[in-house]
Every structure is written in structure tokens, then in C-alpha cells.
PDBQT receptor file of N, H, CA, C and O in Angstrom, charges set to zero:
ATOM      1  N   UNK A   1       2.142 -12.073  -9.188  1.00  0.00    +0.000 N 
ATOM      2  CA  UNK A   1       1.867 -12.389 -10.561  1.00  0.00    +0.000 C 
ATOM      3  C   UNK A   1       2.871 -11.693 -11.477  1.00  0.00    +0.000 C 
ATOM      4  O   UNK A   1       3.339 -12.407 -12.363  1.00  0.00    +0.000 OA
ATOM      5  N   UNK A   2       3.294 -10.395 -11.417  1.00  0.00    +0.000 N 
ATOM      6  H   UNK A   2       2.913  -9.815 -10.697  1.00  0.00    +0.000 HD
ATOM      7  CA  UNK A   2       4.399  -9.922 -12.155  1.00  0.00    +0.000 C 
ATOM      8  C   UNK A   2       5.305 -10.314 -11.793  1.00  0.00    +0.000 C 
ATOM      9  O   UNK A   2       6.166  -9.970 -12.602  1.00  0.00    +0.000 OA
ATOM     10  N   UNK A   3       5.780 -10.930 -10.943  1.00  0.00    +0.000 N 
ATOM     11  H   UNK A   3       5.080 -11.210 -10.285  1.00  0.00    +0.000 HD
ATOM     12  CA  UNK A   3       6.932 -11.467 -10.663  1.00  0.00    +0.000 C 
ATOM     13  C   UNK A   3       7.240 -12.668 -11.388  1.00  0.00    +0.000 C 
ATOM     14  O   UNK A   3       8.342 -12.957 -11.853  1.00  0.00    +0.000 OA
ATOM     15  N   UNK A   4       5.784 -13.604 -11.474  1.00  0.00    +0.000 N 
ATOM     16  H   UNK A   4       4.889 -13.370 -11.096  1.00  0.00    +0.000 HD
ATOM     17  CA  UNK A   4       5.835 -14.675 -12.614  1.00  0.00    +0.000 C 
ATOM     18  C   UNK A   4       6.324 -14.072 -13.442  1.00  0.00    +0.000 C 
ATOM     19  O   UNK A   4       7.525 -14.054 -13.713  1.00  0.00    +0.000 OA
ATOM     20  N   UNK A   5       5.279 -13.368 -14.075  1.00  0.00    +0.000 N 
ATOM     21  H   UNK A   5       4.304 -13.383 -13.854  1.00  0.00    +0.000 HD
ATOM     22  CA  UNK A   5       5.808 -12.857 -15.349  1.00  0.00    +0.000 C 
ATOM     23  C   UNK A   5       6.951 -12.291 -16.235  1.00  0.00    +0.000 C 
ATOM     24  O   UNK A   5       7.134 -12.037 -17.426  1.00  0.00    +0.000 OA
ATOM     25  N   UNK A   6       7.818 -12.201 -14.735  1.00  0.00    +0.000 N 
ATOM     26  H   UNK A   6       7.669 -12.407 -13.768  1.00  0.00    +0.000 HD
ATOM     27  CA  UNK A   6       9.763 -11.704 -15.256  1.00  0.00    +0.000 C 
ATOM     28  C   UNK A   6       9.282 -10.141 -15.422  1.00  0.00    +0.000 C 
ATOM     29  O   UNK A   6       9.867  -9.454 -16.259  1.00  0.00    +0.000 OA
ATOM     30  N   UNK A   7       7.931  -9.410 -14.419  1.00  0.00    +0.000 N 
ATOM     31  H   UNK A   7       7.456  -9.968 -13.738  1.00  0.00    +0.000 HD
ATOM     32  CA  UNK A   7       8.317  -8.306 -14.363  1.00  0.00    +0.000 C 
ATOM     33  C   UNK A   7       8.800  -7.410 -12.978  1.00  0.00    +0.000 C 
ATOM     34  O   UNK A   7       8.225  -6.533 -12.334  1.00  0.00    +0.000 OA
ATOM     35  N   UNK A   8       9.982  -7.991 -12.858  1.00  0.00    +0.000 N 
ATOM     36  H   UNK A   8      10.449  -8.704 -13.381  1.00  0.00    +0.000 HD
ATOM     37  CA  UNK A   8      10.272  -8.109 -11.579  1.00  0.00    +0.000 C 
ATOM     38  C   UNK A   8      10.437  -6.609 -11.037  1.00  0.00    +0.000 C 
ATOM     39  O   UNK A   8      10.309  -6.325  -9.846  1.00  0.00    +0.000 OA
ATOM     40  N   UNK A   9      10.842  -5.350 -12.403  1.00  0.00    +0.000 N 
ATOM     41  H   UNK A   9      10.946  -5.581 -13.371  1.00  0.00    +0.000 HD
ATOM     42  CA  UNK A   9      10.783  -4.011 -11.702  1.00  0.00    +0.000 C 
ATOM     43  C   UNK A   9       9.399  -3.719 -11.221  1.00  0.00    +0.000 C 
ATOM     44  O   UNK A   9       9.275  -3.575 -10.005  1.00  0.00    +0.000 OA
ATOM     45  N   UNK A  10       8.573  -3.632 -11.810  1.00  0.00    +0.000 N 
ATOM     46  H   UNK A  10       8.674  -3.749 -12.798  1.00  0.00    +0.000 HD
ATOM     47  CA  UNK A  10       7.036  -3.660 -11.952  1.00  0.00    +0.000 C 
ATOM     48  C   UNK A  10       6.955  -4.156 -10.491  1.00  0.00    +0.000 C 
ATOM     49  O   UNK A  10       6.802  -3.279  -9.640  1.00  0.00    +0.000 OA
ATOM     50  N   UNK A  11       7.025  -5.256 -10.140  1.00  0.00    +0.000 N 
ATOM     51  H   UNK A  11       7.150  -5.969 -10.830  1.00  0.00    +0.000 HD
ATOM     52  CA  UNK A  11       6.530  -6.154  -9.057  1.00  0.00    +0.000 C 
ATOM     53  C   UNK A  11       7.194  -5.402  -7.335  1.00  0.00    +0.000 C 
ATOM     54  O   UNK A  11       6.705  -5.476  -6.208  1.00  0.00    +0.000 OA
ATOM     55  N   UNK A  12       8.464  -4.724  -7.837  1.00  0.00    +0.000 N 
ATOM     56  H   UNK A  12       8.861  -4.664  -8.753  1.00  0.00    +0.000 HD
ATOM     57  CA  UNK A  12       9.289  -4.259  -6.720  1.00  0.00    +0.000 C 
ATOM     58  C   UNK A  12       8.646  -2.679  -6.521  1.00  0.00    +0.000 C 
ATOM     59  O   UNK A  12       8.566  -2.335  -5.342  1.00  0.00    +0.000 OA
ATOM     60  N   UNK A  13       8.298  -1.933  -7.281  1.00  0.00    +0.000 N 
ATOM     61  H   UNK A  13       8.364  -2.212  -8.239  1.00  0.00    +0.000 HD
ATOM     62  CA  UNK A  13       6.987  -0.561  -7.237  1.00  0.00    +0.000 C 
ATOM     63  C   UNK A  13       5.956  -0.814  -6.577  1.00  0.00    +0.000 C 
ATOM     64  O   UNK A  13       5.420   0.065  -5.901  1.00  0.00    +0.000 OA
ATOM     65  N   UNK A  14       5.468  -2.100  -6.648  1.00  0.00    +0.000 N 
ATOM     66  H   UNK A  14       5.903  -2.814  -7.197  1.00  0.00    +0.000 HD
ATOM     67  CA  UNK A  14       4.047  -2.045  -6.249  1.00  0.00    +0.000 C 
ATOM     68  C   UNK A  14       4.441  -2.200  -4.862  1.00  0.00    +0.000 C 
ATOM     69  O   UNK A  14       4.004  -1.533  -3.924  1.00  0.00    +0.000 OA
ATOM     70  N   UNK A  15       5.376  -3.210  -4.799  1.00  0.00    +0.000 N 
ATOM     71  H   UNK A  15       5.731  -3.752  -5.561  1.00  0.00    +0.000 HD
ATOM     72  CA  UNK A  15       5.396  -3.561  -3.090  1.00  0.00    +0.000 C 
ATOM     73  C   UNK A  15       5.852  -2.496  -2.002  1.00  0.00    +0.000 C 
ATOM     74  O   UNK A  15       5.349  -2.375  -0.886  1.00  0.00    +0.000 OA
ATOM     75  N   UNK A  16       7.549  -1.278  -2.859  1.00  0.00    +0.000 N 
ATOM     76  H   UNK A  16       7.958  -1.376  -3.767  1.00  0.00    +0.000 HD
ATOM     77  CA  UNK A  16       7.511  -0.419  -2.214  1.00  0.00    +0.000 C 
ATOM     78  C   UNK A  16       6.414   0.977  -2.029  1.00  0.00    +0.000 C 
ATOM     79  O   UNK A  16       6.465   1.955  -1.283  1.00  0.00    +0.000 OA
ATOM     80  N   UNK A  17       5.539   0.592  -2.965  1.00  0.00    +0.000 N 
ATOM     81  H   UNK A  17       5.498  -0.202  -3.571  1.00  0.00    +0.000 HD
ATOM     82  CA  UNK A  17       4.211   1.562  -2.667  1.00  0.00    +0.000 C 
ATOM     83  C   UNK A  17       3.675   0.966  -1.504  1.00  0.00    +0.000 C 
ATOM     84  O   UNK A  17       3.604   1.639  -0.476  1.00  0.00    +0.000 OA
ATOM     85  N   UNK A  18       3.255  -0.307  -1.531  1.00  0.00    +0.000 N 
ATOM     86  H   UNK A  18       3.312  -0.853  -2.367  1.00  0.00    +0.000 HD
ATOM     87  CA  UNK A  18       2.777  -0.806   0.159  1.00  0.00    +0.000 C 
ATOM     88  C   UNK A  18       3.029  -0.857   0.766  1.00  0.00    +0.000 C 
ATOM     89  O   UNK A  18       2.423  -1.024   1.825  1.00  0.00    +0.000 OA
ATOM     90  N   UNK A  19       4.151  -0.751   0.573  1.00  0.00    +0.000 N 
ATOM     91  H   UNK A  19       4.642  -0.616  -0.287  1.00  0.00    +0.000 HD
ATOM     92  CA  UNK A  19       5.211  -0.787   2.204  1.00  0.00    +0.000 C 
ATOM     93  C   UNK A  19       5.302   0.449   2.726  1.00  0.00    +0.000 C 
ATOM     94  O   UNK A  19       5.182   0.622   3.939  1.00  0.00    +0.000 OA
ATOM     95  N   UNK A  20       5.577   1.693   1.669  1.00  0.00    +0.000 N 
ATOM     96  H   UNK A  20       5.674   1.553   0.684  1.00  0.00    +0.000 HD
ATOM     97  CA  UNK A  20       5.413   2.911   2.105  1.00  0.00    +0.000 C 
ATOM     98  C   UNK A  20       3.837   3.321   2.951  1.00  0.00    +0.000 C 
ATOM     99  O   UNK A  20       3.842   3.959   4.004  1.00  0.00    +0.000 OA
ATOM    100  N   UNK A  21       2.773   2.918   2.400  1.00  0.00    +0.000 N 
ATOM    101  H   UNK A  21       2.769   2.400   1.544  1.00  0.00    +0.000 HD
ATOM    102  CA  UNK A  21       1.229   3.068   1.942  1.00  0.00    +0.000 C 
ATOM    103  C   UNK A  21       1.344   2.600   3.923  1.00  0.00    +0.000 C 
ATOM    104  O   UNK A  21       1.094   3.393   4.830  1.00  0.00    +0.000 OA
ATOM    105  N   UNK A  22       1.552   1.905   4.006  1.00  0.00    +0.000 N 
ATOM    106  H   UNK A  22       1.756   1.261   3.269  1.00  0.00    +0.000 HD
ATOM    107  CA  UNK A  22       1.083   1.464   5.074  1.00  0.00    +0.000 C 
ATOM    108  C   UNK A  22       2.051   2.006   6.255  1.00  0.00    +0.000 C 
ATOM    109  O   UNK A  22       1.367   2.313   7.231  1.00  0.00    +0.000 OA
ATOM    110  N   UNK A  23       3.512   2.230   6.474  1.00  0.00    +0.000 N 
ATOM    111  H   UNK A  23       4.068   1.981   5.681  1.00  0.00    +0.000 HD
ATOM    112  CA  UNK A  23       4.206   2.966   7.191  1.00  0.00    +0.000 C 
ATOM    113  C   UNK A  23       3.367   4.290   7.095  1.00  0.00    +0.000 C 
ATOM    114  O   UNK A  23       3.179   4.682   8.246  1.00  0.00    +0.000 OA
ATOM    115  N   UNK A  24       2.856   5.035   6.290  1.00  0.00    +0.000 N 
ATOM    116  H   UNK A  24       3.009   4.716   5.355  1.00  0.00    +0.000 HD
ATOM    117  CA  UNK A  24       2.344   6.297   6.735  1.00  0.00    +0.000 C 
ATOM    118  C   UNK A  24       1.143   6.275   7.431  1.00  0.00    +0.000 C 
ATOM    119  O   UNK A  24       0.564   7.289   7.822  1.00  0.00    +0.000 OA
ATOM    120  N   UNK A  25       0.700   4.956   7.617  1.00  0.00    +0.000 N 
ATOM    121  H   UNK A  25       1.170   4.133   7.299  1.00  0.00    +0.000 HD
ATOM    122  CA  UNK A  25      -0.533   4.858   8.720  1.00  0.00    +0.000 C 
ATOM    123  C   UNK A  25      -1.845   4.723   7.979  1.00  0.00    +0.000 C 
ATOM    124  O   UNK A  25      -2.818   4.118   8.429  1.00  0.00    +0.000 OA
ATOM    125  N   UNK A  26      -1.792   5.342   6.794  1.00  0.00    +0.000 N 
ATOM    126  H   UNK A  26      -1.001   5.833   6.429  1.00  0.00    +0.000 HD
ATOM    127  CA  UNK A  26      -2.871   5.561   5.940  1.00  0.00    +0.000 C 
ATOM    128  C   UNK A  26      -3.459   3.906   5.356  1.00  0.00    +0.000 C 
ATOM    129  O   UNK A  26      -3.299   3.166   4.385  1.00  0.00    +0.000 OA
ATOM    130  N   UNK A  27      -4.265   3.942   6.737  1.00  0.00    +0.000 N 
ATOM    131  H   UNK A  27      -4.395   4.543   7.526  1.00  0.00    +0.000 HD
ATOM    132  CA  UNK A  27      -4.755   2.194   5.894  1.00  0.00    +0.000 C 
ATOM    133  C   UNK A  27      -6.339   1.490   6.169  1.00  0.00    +0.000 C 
ATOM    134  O   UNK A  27      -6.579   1.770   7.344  1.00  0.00    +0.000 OA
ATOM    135  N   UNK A  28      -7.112   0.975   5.802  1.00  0.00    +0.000 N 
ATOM    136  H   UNK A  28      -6.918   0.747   4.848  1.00  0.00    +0.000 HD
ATOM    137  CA  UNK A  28      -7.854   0.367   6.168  1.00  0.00    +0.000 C 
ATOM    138  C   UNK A  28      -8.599  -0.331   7.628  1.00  0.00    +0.000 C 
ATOM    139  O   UNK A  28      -7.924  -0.339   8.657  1.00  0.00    +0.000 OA
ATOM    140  N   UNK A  29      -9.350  -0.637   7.635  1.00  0.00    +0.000 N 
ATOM    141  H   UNK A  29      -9.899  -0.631   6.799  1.00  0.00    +0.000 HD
ATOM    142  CA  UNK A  29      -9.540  -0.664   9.112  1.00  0.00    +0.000 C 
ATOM    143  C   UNK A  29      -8.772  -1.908   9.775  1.00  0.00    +0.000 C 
ATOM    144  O   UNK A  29      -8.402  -1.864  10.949  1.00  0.00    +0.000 OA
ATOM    145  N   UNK A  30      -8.529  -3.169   8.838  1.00  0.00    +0.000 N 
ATOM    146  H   UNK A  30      -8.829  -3.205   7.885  1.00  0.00    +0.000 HD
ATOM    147  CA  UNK A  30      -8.233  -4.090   9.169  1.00  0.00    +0.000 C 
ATOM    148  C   UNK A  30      -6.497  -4.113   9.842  1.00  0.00    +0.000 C 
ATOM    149  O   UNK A  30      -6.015  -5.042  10.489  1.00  0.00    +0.000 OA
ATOM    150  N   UNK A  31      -5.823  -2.867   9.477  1.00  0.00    +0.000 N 
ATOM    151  H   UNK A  31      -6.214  -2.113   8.951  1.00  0.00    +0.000 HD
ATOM    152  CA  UNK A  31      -4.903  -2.574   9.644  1.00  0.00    +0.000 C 
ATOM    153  C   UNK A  31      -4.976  -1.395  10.766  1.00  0.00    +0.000 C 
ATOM    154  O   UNK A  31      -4.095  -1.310  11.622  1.00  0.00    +0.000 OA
ATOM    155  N   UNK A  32      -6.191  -0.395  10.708  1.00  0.00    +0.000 N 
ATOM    156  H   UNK A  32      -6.906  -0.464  10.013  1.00  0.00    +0.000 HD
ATOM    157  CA  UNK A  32      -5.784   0.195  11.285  1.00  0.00    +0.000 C 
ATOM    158  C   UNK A  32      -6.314   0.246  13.102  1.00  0.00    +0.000 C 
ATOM    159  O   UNK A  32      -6.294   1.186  13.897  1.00  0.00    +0.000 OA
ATOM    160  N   UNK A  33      -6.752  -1.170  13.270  1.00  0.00    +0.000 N 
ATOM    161  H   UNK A  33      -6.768  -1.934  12.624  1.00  0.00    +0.000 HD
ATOM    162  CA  UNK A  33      -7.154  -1.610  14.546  1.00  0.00    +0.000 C 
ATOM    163  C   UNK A  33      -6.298  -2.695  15.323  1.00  0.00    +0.000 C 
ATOM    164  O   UNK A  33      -6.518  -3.464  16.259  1.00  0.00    +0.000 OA
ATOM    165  N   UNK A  34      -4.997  -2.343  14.335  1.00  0.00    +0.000 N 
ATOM    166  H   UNK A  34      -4.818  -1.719  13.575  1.00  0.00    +0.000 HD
ATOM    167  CA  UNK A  34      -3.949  -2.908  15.108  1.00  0.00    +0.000 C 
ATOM    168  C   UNK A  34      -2.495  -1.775  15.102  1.00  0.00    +0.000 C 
ATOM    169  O   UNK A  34      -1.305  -1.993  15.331  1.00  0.00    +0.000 OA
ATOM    170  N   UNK A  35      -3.124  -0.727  14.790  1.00  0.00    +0.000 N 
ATOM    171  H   UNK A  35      -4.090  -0.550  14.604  1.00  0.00    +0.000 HD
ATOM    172  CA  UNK A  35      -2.044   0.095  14.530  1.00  0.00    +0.000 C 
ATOM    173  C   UNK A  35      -2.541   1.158  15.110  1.00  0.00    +0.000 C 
ATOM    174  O   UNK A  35      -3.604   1.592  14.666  1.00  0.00    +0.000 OA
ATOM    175  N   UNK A  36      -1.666   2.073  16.641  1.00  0.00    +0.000 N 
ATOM    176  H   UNK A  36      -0.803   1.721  17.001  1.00  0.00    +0.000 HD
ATOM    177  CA  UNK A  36      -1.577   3.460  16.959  1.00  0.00    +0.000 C 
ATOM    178  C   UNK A  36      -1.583   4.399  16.316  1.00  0.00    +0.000 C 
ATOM    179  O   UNK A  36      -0.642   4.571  15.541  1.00  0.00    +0.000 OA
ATOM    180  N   UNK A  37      -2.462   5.194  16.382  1.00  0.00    +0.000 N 
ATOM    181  H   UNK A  37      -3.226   5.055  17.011  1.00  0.00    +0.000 HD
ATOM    182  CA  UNK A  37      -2.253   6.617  15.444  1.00  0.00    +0.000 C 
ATOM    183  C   UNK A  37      -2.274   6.803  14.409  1.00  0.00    +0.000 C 
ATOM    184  O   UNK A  37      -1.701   7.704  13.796  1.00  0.00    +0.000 OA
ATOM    185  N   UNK A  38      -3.422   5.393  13.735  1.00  0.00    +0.000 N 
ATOM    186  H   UNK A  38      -3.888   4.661  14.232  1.00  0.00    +0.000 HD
ATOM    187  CA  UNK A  38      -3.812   5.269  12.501  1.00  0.00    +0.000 C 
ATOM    188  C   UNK A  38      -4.737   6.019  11.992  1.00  0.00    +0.000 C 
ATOM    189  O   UNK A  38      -5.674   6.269  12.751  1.00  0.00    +0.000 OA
ATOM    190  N   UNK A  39      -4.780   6.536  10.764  1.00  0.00    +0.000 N 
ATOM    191  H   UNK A  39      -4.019   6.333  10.147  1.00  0.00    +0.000 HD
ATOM    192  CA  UNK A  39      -5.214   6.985   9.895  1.00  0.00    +0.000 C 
ATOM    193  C   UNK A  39      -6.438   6.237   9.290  1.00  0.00    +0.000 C 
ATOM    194  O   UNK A  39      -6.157   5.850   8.155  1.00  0.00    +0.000 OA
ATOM    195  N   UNK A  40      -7.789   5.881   9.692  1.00  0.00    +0.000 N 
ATOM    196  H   UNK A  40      -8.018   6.196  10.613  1.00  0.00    +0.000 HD
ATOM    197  CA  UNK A  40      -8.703   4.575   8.867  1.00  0.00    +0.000 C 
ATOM    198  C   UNK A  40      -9.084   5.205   8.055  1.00  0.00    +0.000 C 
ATOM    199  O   UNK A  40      -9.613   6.290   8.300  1.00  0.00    +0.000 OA
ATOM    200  N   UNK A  41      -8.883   4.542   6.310  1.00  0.00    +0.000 N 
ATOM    201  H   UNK A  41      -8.454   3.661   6.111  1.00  0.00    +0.000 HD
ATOM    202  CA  UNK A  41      -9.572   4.982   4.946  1.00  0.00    +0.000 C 
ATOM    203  C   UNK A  41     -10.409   3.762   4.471  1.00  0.00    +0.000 C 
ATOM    204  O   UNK A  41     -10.313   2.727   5.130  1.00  0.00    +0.000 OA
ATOM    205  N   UNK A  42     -11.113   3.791   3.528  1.00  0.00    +0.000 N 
ATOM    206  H   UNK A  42     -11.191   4.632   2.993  1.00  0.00    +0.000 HD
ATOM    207  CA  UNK A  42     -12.083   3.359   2.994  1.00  0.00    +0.000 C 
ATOM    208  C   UNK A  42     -11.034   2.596   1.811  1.00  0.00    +0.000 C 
ATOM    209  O   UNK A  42      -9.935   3.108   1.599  1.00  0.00    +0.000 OA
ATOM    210  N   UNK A  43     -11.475   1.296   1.036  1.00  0.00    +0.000 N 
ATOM    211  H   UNK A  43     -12.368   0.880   1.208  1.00  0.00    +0.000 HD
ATOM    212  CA  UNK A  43     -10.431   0.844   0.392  1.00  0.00    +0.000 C 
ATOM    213  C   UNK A  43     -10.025   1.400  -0.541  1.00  0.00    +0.000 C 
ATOM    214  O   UNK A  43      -8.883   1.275  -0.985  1.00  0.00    +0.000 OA
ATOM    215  N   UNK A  44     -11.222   2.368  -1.157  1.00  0.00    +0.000 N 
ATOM    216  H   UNK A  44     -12.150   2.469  -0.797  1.00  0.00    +0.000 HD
ATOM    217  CA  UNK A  44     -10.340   3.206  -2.771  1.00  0.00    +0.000 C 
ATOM    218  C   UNK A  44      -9.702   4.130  -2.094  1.00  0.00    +0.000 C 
ATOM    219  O   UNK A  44      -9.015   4.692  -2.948  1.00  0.00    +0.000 OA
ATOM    220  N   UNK A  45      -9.470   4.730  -0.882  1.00  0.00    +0.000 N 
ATOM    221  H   UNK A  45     -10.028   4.274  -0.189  1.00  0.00    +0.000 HD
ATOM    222  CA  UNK A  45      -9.037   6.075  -0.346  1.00  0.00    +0.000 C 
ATOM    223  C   UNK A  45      -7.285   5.510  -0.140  1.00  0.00    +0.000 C 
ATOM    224  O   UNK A  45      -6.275   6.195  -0.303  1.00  0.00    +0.000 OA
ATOM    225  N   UNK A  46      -7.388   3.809   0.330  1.00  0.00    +0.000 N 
ATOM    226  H   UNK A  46      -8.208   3.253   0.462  1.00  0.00    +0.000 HD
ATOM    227  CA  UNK A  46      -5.946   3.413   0.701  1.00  0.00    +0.000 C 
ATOM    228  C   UNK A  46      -5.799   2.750  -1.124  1.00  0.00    +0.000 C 
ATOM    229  O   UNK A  46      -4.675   2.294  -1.335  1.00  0.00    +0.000 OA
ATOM    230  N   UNK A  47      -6.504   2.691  -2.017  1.00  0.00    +0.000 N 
ATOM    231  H   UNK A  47      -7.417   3.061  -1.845  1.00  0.00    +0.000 HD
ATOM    232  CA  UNK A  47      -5.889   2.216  -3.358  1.00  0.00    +0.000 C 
ATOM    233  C   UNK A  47      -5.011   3.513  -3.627  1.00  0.00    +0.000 C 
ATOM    234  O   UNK A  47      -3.803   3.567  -3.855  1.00  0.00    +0.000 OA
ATOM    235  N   UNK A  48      -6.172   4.804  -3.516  1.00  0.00    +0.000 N 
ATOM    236  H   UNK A  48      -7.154   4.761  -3.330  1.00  0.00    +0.000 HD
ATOM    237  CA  UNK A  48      -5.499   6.321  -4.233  1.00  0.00    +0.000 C 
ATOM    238  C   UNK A  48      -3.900   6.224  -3.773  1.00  0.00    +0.000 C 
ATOM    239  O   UNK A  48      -2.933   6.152  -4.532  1.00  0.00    +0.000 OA
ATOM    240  N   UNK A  49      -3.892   6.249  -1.972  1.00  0.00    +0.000 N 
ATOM    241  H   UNK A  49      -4.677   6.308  -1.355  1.00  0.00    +0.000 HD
ATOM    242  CA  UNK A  49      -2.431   6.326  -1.709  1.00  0.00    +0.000 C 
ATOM    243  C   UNK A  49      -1.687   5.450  -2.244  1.00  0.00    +0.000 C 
ATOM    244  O   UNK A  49      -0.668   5.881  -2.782  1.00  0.00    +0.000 OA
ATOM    245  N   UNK A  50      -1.876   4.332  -2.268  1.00  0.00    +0.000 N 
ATOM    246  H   UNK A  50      -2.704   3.981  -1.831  1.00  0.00    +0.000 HD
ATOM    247  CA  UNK A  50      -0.790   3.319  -3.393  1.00  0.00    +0.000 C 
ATOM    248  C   UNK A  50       0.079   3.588  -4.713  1.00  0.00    +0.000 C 
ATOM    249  O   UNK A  50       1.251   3.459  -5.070  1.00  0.00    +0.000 OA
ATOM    250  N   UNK A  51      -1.242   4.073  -5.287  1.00  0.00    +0.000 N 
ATOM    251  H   UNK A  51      -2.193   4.179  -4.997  1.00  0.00    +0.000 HD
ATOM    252  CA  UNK A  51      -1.048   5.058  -6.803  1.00  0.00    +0.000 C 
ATOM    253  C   UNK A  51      -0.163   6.600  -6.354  1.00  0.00    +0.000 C 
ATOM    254  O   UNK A  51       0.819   7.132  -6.870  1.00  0.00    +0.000 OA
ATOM    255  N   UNK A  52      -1.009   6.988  -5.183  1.00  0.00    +0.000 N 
ATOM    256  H   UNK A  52      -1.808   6.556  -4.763  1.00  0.00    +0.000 HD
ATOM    257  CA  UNK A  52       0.177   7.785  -5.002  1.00  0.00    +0.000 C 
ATOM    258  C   UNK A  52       1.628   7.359  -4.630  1.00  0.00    +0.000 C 
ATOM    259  O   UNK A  52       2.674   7.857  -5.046  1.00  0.00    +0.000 OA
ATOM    260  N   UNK A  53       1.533   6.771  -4.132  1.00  0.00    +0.000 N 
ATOM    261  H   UNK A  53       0.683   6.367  -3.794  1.00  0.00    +0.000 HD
ATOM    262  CA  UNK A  53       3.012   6.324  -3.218  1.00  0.00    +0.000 C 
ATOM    263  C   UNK A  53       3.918   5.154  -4.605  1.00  0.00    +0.000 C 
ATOM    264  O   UNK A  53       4.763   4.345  -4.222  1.00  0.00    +0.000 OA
ATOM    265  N   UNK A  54       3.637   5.245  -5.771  1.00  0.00    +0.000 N 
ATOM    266  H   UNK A  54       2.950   5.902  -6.082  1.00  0.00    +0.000 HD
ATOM    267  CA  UNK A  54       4.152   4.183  -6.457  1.00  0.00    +0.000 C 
ATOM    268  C   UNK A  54       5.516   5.648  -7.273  1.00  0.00    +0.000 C 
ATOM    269  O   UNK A  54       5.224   6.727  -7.788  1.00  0.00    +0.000 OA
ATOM    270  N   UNK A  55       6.721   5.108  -7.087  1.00  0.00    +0.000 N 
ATOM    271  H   UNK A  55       6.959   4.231  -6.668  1.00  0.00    +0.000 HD
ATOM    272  CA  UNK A  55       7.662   5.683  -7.502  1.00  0.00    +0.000 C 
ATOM    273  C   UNK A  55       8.493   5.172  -8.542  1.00  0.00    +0.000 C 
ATOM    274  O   UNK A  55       9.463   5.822  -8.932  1.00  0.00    +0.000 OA
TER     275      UNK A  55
């Protein structure tokens, strides 16, 4: 949707927050029952890391 919107820096933060968010293992169950040596959080616990991980 920000990307519609022509906010394309905006749109490129969020994604390298998820991309990071999820390389650190720190993820949900749906992710983390396909992933070794995962980390399973609850969904606000993997929102917090997002917010954290947004640079």
C-alpha cells in the first residue's frame, strides 16, 4: 500500500524490518515450524521486533 502511495522509502523500512525480523528467527509459530532453531513469539512479541528492527 505505501508503495501505491509513492512512499516507496517508507515501504523499503518496513520490508527490511521483515526481512531482518524473521532472519533472526524471532517469529511466529507459522514460521517457526518450518524453521530450525526458532525462536516462537506470540504476534505482538514478533510486531515489537519489527518496530524494533525498523531502521
Amino acid at each position: 500500500m505505501l508503495e501505491h502511495l509513492g512512499w516507496q522509502e517508507a515501504a523499503d523500512k518496513i520490508t527490511d524490518s521483515i526481512e531482518d525480523t524473521i532472519a533472526s528467527k524471532v517469529v511466529t509459530y507459522d514460521f517457526a515450524r518450518l524453521m530450525d532453531g526458532a525462536e516462537e513469539v506470540s504476534t505482538s512479541a514478533f510486531a515489537d521486533e519489527l518496530i524494533k528492527n525498523l531502521k
